[in-house]
Structure formats: structure tokens, C-alpha cells
C-alpha positions in Angstrom: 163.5 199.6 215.6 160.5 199.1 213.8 156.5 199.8 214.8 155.8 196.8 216.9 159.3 197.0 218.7 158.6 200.7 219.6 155.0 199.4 220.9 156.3 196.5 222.7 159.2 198.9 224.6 156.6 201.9 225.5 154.0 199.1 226.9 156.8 197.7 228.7 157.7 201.1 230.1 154.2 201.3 231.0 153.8 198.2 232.4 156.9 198.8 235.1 155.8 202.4 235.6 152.1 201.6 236.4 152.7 198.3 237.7 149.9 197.3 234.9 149.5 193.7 234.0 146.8 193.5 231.6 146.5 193.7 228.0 147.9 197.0 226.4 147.1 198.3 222.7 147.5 201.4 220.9 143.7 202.1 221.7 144.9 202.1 225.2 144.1 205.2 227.5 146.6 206.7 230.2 144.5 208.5 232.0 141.2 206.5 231.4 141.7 203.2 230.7 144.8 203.1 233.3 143.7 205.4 235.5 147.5 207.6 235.5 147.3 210.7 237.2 149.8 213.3 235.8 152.9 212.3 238.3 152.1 208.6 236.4 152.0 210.0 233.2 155.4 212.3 233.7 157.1 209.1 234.9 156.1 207.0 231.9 157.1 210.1 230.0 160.7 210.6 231.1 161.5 206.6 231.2 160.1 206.8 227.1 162.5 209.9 226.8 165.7 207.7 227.9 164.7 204.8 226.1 164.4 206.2 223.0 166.4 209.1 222.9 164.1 212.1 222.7 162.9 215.4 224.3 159.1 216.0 225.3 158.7 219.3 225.5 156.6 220.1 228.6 153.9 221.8 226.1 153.2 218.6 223.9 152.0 216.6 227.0 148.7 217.4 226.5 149.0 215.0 223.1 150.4 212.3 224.3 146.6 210.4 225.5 147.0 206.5 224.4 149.7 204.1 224.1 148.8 204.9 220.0 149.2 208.8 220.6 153.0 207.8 222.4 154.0 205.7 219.8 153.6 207.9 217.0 155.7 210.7 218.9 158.3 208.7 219.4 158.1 207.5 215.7 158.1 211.4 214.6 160.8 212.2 217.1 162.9 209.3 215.4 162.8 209.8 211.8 
């Protein structure tokens, strides 16, 4: 998978998870831009876990603050 499959699949996630149907970029805020709460942001969290393969530990949460911030995780996590 490369970048912009990784994007497309976490905006995807967030666009079931939210039930968000506007435009999504990297520059694009969870908690102010989408207004998530934290349940939100656990769900999008846990479906991005399943889909990709990975662990978030509980403590690098705080981190994860735009679409951008989510896709580089998951690009970390994956190399």
C-alpha cells in the first residue's frame, strides 16, 4: 500500500465512523474540524488498528490529531 492508498482507507474509516461526507485532507482535524469526541476518536482508532494491522498503544493517543498525524502512524507502524 502506498501513501495515498493508506489516506484513501483511514478517510474511508473516518467517513463510516463519523458518518462524515465532506472533503477530508491530511490537514484535517478530529477533534476540531470534525467535531469527534474521544468515544469518536477510539472508534476511528480501533477500525484503523484492524485495517491495517497495528497496535495504538493507549499512551500515543494524544498524537494522533489530523487525518495527516494518523497516516504517518500507520506508515511508522508499517515499515
Amino acid at each position: 500500500m502506498d501513501r495515498q492508498q493508506v489516506l484513501e482507507k483511514i478517510a474511508q474509516i473516518v467517513r463510516e465512523k463519523l458518518s462524515y461526507k465532506g472533503d477530508l485532507s491530511e490537514e484535517t482535524r478530529f477533534l476540531e474540524d470534525l467535531n469527534a469526541d474521544s468515544l469518536d476518536l477510539l472508534s476511528v482508532v480501533m477500525e484503523v488498528e484492524d485495517a491495517f494491522g497495528i497496535k495504538v498503544p493507549d499512551e500515543d493517543l494524544p498524537q494522533l490529531r489530523s487525518l495527516g498525524d494518523a497516516l504517518e502512524y500507520v506508515l511508522k507502524k508499517k515499515l
